[in-house]
N, C-alpha and C positions, 0 to 999 in steps of 0.2 A: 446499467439500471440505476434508476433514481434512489433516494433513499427512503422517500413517501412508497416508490413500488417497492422496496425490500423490506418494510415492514410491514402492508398489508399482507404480501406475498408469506413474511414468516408469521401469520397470525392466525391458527388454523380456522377461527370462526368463517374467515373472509377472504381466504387464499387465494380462494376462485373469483372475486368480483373485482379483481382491479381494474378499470377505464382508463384511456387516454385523455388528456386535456377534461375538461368537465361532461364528456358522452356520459358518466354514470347520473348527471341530472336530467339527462332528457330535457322535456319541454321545459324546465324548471331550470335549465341550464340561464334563460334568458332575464333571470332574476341575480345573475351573477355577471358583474362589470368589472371585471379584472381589467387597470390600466395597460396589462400589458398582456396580451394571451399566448405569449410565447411562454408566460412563466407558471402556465399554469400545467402543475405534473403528475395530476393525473385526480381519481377520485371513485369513489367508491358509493352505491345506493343500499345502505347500510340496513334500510327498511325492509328492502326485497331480500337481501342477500341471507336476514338473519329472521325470516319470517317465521320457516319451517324449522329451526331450534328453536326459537321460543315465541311462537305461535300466539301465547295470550299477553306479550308482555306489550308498554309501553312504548316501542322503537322510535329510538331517534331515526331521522331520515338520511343524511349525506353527510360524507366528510371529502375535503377535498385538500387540494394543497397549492399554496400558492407563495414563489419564491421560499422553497424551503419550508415553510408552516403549515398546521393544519389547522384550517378551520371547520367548523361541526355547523351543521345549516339543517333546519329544522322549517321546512314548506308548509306551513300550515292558516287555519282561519283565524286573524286577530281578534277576538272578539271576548269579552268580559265572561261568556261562562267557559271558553276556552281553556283558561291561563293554569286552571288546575293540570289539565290534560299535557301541556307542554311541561310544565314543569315536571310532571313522573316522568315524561320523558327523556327530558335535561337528568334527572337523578337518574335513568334506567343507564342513559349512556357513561355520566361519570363510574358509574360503577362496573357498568361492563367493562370500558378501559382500564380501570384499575384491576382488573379480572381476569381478563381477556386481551387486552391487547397494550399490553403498556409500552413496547415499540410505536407504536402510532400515540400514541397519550405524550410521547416524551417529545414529539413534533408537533405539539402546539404551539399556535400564534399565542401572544399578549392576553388577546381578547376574541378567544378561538369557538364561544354559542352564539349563536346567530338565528334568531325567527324570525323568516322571512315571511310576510302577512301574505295570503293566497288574493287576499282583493282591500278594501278599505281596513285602516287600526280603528274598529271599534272598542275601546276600552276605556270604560269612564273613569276618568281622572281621578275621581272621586273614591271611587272603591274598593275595598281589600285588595282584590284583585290588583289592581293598580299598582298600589304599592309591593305587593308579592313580587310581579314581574320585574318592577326595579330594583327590588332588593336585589334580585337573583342576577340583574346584570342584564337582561333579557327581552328589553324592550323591542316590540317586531319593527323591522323595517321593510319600506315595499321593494327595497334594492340592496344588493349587500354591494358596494362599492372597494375593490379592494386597489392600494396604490402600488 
């Protein structure tokens, strides 16, 4: 068993939802270009898995794992009145991690949130927002390319 499967496995929010290679993203899997899809070990749909405990909360969407790391993928619309909404997000899951699942927290990549835009990055340069989302690290991209 991998090490990505033994820490979801010991984490009881999400025990139940581990995936092989990226099946837990679904159609949303195809937003995801692992150089090498031999390395990818496994993943989890963190939105569905963690809906029915906290029902009214913000949920981050996926994590997965690739060569050993985890990265956090958030599928959503890029758009300027958006940016608040991912962000409670981005805060809901740092905090669940630190909460909830810090075997998987401890298997982060470098550079492990990632919002992945559902169609065009609508976000004016210009705008609070804008800067928000860069602060945060969190610029959407339409592909998460990983090497």
């Amino acid at each position: 068993m991998l090490a990505f499967e033994k820490a979801v496995k010991a984490t009881p929010d999400i025990s139940h939802c581990y995936q092989p290679g990226l099946r837990a993203l679904g159609s949303h899997s195809s937003k995801i270009q692992p150089a090498d899809t031999r390395c990818c070990e496994g993943s989890v749909d963190l939105d569905a898995c963690l809906q029915t405990r906290y029902p009214d909360d913000n949920r981050w969407d996926y994590v997965l794992s690739y060569k050993k790391k985890a990265y956090f993928v958030e599928v959503h619309p890029a758009q300027t009145s958006e940016v608040e909404t991912v962000l409670k997000k981005l805060n809901w899951l740092k905090n669940w991690l630190a909460a909830h699942a810090p075997l998987v927290e401890k298997q982060k990549a470098v550079n492990p949130y990632y919002w992945i835009a559902t169609g065009k990055v609508n976000i004016l340069k210009t705008s609070p927002q804008h800067r928000k989302v860069a602060q945060a690290g969190l610029m959407p991209v339409s592909l998460l390319k990983l090497a």
